[in-house]
LOVEXMI-652205 format. One line per field, with one value per residue (C-alpha): residue number from 1; x, y, z. Coordinates in nm, 2 decimals. Example, Ala and Ser with C-alpha at 12.3 -4.5 7.8 and 13.67 -1.06 7.14 Angstrom:
2
nuro 1:2
x 1.23:1.37
y -0.45:-0.11
z 0.78:0.71
This chain:
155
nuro 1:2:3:4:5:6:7:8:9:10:11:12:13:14:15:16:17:18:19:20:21:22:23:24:25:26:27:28:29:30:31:32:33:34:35:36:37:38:39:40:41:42:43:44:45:46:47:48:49:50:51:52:53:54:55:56:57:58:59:60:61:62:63:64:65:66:67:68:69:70:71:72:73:74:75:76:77:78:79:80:81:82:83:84:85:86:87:88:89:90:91:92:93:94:95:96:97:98:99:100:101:102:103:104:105:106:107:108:109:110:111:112:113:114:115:116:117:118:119:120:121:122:123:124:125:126:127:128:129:130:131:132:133:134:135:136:137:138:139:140:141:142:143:144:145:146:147:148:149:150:151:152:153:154:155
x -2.29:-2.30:-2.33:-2.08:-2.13:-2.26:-1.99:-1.77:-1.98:-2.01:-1.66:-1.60:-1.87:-1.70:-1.40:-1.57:-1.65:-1.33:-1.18:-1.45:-1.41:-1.01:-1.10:-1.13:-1.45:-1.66:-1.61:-1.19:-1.23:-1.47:-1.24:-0.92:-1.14:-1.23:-0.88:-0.79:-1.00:-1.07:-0.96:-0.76:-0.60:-0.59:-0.91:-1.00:-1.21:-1.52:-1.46:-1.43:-1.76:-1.95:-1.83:-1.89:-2.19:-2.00:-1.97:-1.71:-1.59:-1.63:-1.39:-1.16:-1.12:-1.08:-0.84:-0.64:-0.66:-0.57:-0.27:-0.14:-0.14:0.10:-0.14:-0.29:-0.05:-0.19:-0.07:-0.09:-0.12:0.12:-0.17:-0.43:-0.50:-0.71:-0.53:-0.55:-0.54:-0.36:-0.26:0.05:0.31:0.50:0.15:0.12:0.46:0.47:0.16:0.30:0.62:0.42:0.26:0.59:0.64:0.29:0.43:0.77:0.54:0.28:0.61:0.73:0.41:0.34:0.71:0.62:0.35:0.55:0.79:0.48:0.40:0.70:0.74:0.69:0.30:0.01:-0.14:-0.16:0.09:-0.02:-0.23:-0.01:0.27:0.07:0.03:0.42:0.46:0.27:0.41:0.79:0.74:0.56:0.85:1.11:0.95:0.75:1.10:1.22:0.88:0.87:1.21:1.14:0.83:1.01:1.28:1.03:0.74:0.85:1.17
y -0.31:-0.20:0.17:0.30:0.64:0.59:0.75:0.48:0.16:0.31:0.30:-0.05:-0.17:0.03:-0.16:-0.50:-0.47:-0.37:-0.66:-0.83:-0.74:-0.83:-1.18:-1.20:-1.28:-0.98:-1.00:-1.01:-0.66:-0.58:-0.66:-0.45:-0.14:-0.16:-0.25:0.08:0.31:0.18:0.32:0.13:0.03:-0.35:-0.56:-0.87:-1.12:-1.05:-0.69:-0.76:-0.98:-0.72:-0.45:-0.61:-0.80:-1.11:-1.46:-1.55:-1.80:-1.58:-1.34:-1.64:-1.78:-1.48:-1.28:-1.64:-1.57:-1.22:-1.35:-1.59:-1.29:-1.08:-0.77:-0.87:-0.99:-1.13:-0.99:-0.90:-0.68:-0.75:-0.80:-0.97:-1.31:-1.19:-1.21:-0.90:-0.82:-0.53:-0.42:-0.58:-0.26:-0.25:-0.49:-0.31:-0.31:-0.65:-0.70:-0.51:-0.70:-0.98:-0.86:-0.89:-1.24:-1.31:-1.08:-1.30:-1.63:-1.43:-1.41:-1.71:-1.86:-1.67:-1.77:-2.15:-2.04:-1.81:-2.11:-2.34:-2.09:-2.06:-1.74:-1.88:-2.04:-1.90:-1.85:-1.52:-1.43:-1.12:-1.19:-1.40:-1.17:-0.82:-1.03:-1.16:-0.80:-0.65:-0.89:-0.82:-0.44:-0.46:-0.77:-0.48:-0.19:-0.26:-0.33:-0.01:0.17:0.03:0.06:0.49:0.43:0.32:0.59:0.87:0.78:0.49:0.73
z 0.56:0.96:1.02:0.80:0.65:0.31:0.15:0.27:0.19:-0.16:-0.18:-0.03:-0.25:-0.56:-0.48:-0.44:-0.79:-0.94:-0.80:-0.91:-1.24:-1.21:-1.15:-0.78:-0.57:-0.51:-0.12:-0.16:-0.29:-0.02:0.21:0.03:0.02:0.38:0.47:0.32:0.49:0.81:1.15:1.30:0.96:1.16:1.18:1.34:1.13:1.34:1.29:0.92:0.94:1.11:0.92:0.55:0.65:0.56:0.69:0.93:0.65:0.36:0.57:0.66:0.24:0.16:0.38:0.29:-0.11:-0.04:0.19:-0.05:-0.29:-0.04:-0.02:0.32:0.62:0.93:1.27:1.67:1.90:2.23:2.49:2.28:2.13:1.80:1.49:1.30:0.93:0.73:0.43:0.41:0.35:-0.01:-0.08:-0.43:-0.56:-0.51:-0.69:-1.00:-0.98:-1.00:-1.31:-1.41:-1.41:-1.57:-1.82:-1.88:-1.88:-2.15:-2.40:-2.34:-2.45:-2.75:-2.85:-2.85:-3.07:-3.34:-3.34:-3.44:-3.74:-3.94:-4.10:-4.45:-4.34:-4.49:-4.12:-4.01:-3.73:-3.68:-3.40:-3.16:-3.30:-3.12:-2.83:-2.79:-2.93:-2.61:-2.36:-2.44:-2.41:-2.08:-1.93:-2.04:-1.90:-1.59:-1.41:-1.48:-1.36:-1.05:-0.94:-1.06:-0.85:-0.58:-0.59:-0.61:-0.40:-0.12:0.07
């Protein structure tokens, strides 16, 4: 990385590997942490290059894949041509809301499969049954989390 403090590189590198370990390239997290952290909280891609030591179009996938995820938003400055990149606000809750559908989609499956093992079979349920089991609790309850989140911590 450029001539960060270490303290911070750790930390974008820290978060590089969460992200990682999520399912998302390496760099995407890279990018989150710095996005986080950095002064001004807006960053051109050659900023973002220089600062993660990255390619011009590892910073340009990625800051896409992050896009299309809704937790970074592309946007200007009046009086400059560079797009910048941010954060995009209310970014997490729309991740977890997301979470939410996967949830629904997660029960409906393991439904399709319970109705392929009738009660009376021999095969053991009980292992698609924890996972419907799991999935139905968290499509119930996530809803109601995030809209306490929301009323708690987002006035």
């Amino acid at each position: 990385m450029s001539s960060q403090c270490p303290d911070v590189s750790a930390f974008v590198e820290a978060h590089g590997m969460l992200w990682e370990a999520s399912g998302l390239p390496r760099i995407a997290g890279r990018i989150l942490g710095w996005l986080l952290v950095c002064q001004p909280a807006e960053q051109t891609a050659s900023a973002l290059t220089e600062a993660l030591s990255a390619s011009r179009a590892s910073i340009s996938t990625n800051t896409r894949l992050l896009e299309h995820f809704g937790i970074v938003e592309r946007t200007a400055r009046i009086g400059t041509r560079s797009t910048l990149f941010r954060i995009a606000p209310g970014a997490w809750t729309r991740v977890m809301r997301n979470e939410n559908d996967r949830a629904r989609r997660f029960r409906e499956i393991a439904e399709q499969g319970l109705e392929l093992l009738p009660e009376t079979d021999a095969t053991d349920r009980s292992r698609l049954t924890e996972f419907h089991t799991i999935w139905s609790f968290m499509e119930q309850e996530l809803p109601g989390l995030l809209d306490r989140y929301e009323q708690s911590y987002t006035k």
